[in-house]
C-alpha positions, -999 to 999 in steps of 0.1 A, spaced: 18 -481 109 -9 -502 115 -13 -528 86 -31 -551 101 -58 -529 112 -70 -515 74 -96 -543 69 -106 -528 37 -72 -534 13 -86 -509 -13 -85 -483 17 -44 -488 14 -38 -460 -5 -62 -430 13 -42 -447 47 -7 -445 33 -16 -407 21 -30 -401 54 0 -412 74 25 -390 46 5 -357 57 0 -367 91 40 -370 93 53 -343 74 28 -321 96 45 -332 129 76 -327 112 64 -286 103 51 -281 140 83 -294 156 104 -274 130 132 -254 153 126 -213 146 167 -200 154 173 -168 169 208 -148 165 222 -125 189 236 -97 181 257 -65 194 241 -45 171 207 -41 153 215 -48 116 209 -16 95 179 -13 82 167 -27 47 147 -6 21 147 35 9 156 57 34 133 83 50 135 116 33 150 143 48 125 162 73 134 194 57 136 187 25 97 171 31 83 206 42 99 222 14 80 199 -8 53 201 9 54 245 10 60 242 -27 29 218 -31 7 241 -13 23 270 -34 10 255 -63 -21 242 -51 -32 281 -43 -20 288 -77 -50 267 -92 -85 283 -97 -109 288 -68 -131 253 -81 -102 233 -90 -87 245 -56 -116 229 -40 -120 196 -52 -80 189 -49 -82 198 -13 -115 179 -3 -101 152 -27 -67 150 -13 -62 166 15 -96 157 34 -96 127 18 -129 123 4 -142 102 -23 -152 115 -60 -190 110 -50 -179 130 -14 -166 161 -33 -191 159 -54 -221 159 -28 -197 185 -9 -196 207 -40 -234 203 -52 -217 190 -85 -217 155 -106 -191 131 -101 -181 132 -133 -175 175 -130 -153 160 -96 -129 138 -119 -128 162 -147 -115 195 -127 -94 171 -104 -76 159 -136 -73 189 -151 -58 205 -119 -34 175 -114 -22 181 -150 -16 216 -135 4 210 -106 24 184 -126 37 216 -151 40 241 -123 76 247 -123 80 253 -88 72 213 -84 88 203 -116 124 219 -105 129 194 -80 119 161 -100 153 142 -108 179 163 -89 
């Protein structure tokens, strides 16, 4: 450190806290980053994929019970969920208010949650 340069003594404390950061960010920018080799990848961490199969059953019983729902209700949960689109999307789509969107949508989700063709499969 350069003592003798701070002309200023009341400066001593900004320099001194200067030099701390300066140091201790050298320190992080040299830090050493280790790799390990392995045989083997490590397995991997987290929930396992569902089975493919057992997807497209869910999936054939969703659609089941989707085509079970009236004709307007129908509508909106495919636009909504299936193309994606917003409330206001649907809505413009339909020629209907956003609130009429959120209102059949909720009713029809309460729907599909008691068909029993979806509800069979929750918890086994």
């Amino acid at each position: 450190m350069a003592w003798d340069r701070i002309e200023d003594h009341r400066a001593l404390d900004g320099y001194v806290r200067r030099a701390l950061v300066n140091t201790r960010t050298s320190q992080w920018r040299k830090r050493k980053v280790e790799e390990f080799v392995c045989e083997e990848l490590p397995e991997p961490v987290g929930p396992a994929e569902p089975d493919p199969a057992e997807r497209q059953v869910l999936h054939d019983a969703m659609w089941r019970a989707v085509m079970k729902l009236p004709e307007r209700q129908r509508q909106m949960v495919v636009l909504r969920y299936y193309e994606d689109l917003s409330e206001a999307q649907t809505a413009e789509v339909l020629g209907v208010s956003v609130g009429t969107v959120k209102s059949a949508v909720s009713r029809a989700l309460g729907r599909l949650r008691e068909d029993p063709e979806l509800t069979a499969g929750v918890g086994a």
